[in-house]
C-alpha positions as CSV (number, residue, x, y, z in Angstrom):
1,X,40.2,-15.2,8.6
2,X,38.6,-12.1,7.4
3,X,37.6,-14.0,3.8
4,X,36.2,-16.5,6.2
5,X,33.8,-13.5,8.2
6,X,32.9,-12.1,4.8
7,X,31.4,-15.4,3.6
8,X,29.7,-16.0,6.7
9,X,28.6,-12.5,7.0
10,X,27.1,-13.4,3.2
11,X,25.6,-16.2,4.3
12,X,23.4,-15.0,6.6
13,X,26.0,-17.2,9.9
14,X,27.4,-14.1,11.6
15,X,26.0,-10.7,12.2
16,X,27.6,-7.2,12.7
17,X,28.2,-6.3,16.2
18,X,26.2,-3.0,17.4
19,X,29.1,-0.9,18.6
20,X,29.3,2.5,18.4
21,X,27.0,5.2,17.8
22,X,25.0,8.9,16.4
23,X,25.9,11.5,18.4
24,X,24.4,14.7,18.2
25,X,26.6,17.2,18.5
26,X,26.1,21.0,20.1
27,X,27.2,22.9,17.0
28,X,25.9,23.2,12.9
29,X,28.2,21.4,10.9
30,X,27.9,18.8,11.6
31,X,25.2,18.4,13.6
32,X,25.7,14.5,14.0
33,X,28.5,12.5,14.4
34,X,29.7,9.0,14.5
35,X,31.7,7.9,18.2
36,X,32.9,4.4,18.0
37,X,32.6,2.4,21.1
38,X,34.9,4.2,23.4
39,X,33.1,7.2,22.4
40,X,35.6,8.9,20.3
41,X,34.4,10.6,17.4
42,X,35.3,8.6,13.8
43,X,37.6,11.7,12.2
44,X,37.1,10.4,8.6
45,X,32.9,10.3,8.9
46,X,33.2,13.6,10.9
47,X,34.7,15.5,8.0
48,X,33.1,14.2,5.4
49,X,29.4,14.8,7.3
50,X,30.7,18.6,8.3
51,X,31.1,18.9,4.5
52,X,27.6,17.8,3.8
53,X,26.0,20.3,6.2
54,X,28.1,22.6,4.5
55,X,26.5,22.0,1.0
56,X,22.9,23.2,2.9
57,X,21.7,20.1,3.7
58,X,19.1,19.7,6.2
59,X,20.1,18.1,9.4
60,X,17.6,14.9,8.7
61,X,20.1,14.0,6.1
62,X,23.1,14.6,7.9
63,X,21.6,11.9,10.3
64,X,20.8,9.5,7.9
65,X,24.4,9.2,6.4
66,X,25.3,9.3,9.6
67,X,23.8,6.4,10.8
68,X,24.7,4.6,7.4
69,X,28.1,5.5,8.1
70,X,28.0,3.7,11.3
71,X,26.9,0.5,9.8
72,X,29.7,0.8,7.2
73,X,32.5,1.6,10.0
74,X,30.7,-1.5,12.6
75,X,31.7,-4.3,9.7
76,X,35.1,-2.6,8.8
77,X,35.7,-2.7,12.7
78,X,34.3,-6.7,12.7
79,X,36.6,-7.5,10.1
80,X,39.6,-5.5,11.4
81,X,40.3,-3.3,8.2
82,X,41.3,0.3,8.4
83,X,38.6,2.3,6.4
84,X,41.4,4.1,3.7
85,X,42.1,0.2,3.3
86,X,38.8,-1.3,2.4
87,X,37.9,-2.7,-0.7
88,X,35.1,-3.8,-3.2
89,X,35.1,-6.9,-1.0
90,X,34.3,-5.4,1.8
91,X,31.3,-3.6,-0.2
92,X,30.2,-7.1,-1.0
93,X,30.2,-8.4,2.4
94,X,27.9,-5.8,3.6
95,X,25.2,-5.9,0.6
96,X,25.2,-9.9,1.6
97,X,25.0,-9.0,5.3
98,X,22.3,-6.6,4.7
99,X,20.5,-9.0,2.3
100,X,20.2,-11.8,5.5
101,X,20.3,-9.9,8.6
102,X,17.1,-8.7,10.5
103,X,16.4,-5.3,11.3
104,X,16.4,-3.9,14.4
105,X,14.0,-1.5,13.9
106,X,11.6,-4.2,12.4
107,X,11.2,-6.1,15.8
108,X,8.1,-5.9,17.4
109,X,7.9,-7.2,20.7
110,X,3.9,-8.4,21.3
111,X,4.0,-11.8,20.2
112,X,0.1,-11.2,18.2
113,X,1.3,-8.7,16.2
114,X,0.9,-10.1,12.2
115,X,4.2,-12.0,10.6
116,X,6.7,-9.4,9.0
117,X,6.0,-9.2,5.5
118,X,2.5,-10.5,5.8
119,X,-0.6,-8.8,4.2
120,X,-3.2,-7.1,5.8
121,X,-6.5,-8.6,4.6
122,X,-8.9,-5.2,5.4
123,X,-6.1,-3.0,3.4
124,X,-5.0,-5.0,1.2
125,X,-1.2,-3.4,2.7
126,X,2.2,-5.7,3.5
127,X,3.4,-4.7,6.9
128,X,7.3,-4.3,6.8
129,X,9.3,-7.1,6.2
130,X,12.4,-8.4,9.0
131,X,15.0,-7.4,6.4
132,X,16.2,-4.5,5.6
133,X,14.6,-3.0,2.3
134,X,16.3,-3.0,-1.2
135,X,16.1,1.2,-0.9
136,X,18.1,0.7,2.5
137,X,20.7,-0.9,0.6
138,X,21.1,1.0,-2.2
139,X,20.9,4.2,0.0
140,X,24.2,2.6,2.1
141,X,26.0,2.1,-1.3
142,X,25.1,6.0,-2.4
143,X,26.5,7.0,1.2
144,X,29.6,5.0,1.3
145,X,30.7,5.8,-2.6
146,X,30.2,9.8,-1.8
147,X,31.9,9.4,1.7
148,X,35.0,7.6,-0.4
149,X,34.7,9.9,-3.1
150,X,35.4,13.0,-0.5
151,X,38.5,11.6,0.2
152,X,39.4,10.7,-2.7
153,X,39.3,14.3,-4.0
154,X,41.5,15.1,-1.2
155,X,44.1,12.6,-1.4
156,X,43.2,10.0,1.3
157,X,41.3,6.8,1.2
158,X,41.8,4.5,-1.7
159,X,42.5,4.7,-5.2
160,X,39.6,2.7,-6.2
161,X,36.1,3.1,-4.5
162,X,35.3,-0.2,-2.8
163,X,31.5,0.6,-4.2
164,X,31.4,-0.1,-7.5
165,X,30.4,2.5,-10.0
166,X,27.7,2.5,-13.0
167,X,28.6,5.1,-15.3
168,X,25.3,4.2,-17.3
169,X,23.8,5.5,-14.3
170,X,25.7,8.7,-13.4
171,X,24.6,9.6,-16.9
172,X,20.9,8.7,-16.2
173,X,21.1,10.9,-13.4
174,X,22.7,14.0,-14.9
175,X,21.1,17.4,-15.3
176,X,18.0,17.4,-16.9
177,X,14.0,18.5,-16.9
178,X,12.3,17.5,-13.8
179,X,9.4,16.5,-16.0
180,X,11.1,14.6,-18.7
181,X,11.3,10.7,-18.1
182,X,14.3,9.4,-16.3
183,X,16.6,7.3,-18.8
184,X,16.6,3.5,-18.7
185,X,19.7,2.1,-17.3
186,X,21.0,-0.9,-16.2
187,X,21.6,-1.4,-12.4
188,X,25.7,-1.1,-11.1
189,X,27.2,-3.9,-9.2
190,X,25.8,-4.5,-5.7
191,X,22.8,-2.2,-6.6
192,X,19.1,-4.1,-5.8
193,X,16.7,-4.0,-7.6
194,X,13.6,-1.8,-6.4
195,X,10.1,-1.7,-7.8
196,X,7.4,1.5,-8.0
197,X,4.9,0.5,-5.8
198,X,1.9,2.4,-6.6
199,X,0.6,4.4,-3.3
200,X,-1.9,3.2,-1.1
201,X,-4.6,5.2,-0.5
202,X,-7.7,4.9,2.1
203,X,-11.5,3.8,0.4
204,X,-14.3,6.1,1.4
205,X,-15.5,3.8,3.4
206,X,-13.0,3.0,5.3
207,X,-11.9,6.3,5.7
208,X,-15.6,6.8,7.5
209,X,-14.6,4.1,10.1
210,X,-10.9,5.7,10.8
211,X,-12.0,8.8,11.4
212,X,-15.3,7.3,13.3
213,X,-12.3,5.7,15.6
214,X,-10.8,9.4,16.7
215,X,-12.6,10.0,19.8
216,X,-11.2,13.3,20.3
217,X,-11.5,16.6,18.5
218,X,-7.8,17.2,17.9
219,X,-7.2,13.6,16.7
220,X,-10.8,14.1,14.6
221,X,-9.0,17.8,13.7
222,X,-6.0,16.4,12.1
223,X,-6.7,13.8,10.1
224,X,-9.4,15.8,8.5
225,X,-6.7,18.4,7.7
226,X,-4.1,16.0,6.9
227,X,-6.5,14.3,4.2
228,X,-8.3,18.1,3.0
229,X,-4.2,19.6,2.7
230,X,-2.0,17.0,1.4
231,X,0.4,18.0,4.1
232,X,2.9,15.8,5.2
233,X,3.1,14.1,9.1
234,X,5.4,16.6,10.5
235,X,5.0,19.6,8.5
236,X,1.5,19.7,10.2
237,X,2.9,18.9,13.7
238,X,4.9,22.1,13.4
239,X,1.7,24.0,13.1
240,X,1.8,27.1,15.5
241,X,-1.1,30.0,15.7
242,X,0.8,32.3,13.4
243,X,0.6,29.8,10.7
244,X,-3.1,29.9,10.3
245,X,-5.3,31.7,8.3
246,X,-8.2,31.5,8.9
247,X,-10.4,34.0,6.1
248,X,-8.3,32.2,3.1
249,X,-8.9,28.8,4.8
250,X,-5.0,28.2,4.3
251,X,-2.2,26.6,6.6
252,X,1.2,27.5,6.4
253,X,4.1,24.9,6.5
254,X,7.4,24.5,7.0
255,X,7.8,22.1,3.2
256,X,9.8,19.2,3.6
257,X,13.1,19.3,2.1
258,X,13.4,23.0,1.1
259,X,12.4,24.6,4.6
260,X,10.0,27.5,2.3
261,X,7.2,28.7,4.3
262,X,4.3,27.8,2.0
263,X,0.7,28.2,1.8
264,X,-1.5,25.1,1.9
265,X,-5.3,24.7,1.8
266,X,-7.5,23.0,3.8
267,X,-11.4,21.8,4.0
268,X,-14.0,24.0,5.4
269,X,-14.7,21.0,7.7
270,X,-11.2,20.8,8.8
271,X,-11.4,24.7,10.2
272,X,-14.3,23.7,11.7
273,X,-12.9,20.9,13.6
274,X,-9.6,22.4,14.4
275,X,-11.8,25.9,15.7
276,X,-13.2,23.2,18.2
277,X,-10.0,21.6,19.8
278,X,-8.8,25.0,20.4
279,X,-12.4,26.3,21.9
280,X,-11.8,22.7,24.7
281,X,-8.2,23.2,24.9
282,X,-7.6,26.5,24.6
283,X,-5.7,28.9,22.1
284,X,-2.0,29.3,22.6
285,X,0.5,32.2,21.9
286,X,0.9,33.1,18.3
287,X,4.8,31.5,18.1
288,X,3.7,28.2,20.3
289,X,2.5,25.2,18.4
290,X,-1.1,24.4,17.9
291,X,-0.8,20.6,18.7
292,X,-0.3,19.6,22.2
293,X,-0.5,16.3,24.4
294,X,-3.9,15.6,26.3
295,X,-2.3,14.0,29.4
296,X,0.0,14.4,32.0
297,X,2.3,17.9,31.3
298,X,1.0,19.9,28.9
299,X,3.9,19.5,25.7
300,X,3.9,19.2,22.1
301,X,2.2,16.5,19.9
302,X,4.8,14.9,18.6
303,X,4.9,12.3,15.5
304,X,5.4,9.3,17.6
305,X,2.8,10.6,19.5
306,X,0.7,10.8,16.7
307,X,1.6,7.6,15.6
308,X,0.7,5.9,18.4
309,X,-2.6,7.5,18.3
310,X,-3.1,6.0,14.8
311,X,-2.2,2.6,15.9
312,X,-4.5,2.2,18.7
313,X,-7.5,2.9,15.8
314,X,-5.5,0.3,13.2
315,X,-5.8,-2.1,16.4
316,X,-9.7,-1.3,17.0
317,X,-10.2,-1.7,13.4
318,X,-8.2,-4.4,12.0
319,X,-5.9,-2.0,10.0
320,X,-2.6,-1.1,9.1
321,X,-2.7,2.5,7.8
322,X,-0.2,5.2,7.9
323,X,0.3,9.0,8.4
324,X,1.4,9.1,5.0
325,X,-1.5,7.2,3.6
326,X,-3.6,10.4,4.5
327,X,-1.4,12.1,2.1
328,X,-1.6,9.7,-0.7
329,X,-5.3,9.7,0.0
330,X,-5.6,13.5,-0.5
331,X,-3.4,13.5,-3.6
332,X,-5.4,10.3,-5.3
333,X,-8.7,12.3,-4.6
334,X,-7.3,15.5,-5.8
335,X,-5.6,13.9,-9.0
336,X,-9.0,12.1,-9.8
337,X,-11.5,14.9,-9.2
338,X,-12.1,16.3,-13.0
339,X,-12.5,19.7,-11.7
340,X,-8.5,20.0,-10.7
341,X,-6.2,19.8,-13.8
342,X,-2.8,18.0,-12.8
343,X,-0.7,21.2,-12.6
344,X,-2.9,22.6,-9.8
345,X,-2.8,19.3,-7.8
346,X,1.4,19.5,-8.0
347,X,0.9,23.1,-7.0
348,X,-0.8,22.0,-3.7
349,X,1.1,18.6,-3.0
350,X,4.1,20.9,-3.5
351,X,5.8,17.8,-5.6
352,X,9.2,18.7,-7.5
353,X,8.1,17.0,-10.9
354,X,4.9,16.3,-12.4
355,X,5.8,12.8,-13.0
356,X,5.3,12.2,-9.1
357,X,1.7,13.5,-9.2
358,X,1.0,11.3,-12.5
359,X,1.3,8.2,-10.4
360,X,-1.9,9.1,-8.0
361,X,-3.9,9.4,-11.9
362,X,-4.7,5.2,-11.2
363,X,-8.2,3.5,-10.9
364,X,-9.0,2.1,-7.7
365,X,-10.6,-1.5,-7.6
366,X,-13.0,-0.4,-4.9
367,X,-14.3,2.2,-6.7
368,X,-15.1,0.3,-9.8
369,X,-17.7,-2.2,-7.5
370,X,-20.9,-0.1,-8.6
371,X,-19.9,-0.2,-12.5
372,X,-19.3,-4.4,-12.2
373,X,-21.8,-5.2,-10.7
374,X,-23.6,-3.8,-14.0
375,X,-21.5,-5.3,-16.0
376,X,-21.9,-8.7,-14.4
377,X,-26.2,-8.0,-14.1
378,X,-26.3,-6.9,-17.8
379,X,-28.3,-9.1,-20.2
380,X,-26.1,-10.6,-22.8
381,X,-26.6,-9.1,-26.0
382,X,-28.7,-11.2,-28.7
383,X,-27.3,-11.5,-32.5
384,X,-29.6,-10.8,-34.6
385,X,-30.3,-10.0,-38.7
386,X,-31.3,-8.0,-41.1
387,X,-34.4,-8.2,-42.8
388,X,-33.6,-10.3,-46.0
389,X,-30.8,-12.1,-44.7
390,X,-30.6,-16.3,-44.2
391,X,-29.2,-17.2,-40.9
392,X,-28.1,-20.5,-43.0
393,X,-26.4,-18.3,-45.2
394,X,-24.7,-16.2,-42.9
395,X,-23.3,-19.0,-40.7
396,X,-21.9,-20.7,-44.2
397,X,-20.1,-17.3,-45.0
398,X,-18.3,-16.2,-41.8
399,X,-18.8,-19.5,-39.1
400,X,-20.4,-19.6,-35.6
């Protein structure tokens, strides 16, 4: 029976049932938790995600395993196998059921919205697709092989890890220079493939029409400092009073990943703009946060917020832009002005490696439209000969 469910599982015929689920949890390590669907926390995940908020990682990441645990633990529960019993079968099942099933968090309930997967004609951007992505996957495999490698070390689960292991990889990954190239290797079992997409960002022109479609000044405020800073979605949320300077024309955020306090810089034009929301809404207390909702109860801007915001201009105007497009749009234009050297634009993205802000050094089509068009209006070039020479002559010796 359970062969059975994992071929139908494969196949695309039966789907994982949605039981259990991420608890947070009123203490540090860990902060989240997997309950099954009594409610009872899953011991095995519990230990293994206090451990990771031991080794200092941020709560963010304690969710995500978290909630890739629970999709690991929902198909050992479906096919009735105890977890320190499951094997590379198992594993198989689940890269098949992930390769076929939709994602939840892909449905979109207003029946015009454009097909998963689809492109967006005006951006030239694919929305998401149903699936779940080939990066989903692989980061489910990573989880599950470190959750049974914890045990492992301490004498429980079993001998073999049901996720197969590349050891071509674990050597491609070892210690090394963040700026040297990463190794080729070939891809473990189970492993998708992924490709480097090269990162979108927003033409001139159609960054005039976005920000044209922000009919407020804190709306017109942040994208203008999103796009002049490089700043990530949420770092600049968390803005509060005390984080702004405003003589050095600098912004200080809370980075992504390593919780540093760090300076930024911003546009003139985005001081100017920010000094204006504050002047209609009013300034808060140095330790409350700058951003805060326009209607109803007075609270803070949060992303979703924000995001919403962003999709009521990509419905006016035909779009599907992102938050984090404003970043790749201040990085492209930062990496492709020849007064900024490379080093200076990782300095100010804050990137780990200089490899990641090589990737923003590309030529945009759009920008090349001015430089065709000469090329397409430009007389064609007439052959011509040197006094002396016979044009007979010459097209007996070398043809045409």
């Amino acid at each position: 029976m359970p062969q059975d469910l994992r071929r139908e599982l494969i196949e695309g015929r039966h789907d994982v049932p949605r039981i259990g689920s991420v608890v947070q949890l009123p203490r540090k390590f860990p902060p989240y938790a997997v309950v099954d669907a009594a409610g009872v926390l899953v011991a095995p995940a519990e230990s293994y995600l206090k451990d990771l908020a031991l080794g200092d990682n941020s709560p963010a990441t304690c969710r995500s395993y978290a909630y890739d645990l629970l999709r690991w633990f929902r198909l050992l529960w479906l096919l009735d196998v105890d977890w320190e019993k499951a094997t590379e079968a198992d594993a198989v099942a689940m890269v098949g059921w992930l390769r076929t099933a939709k994602n939840p968090q892909r449905h979109r309930s207003n029946p015009s919205a454009p097909p998963p997967g689809s492109v967006n004609t005006r951006t030239g951007k694919q929305y998401l697709k149903a699936g779940y992505a080939p990066s989903t996957i692989n980061h489910a495999l990573t989880v599950i092989s470190g959750f049974y490698a914890f045990h492992r070390h301490y004498g429980r689960g079993p001998v073999a890890n049901p996720v197969p292991e590349s050891v071509q990889r674990r050597r491609a990954l070892a210690h090394r220079s963040p700026d040297e190239p990463t190794p080729l290797h070939r891809r473990g079992r189970l492993r998708q493939r992924t490709s480097q997409k090269q990162p979108r960002a927003i033409p001139d022109t159609m960054w005039d029409e976005l920000f044209a479609a922000m009919n407020h000044d804190r709306d017109r405020a942040l994208l203008q400092l999103y796009v002049s800073s490089g700043a990530r979605a949420s770092e600049l949320l968390g803005l509060t009073m005390g984080d702004i300077d405003w003589s050095g024309q600098q912004l200080h955020v809370i980075t992504k990943g390593t919780d540093l306090r760090e300076p930024v810089p911003a546009s003139p034009q985005g001081f100017l703009l920010l000094a204006a929301y504050l002047d209609e809404a009013g300034v808060p207390a140095a330790d409350e946060p700058v951003w805060r909702t326009r209607h109803g109860a007075e609270r803070p801007l949060t992303y979703w917020a924000m995001r919403r915001t962003l999709q009521r201009a990509n419905a006016q105007l035909g779009t599907n832009w992102t938050l984090h497009d404003l970043r790749h749009t201040a990085a492209q234009r930062m990496a492709n002005d020849p007064h900024l050297t490379l080093s200076e634009v990782r300095a100010i993205m804050r990137h780990t490696a200089l490899a990641t802000t090589g990737i923003y050094l590309t030529t945009r089509v759009e920008d090349l439209f001015d430089k065709l068009q000469g090329h397409y209006n430009r007389p064609r070039v007439e052959r011509s000969l040197a006094p002396g020479y016979d044009p007979a002559d010459v097209r007996a010796v070398f043809g045409g």
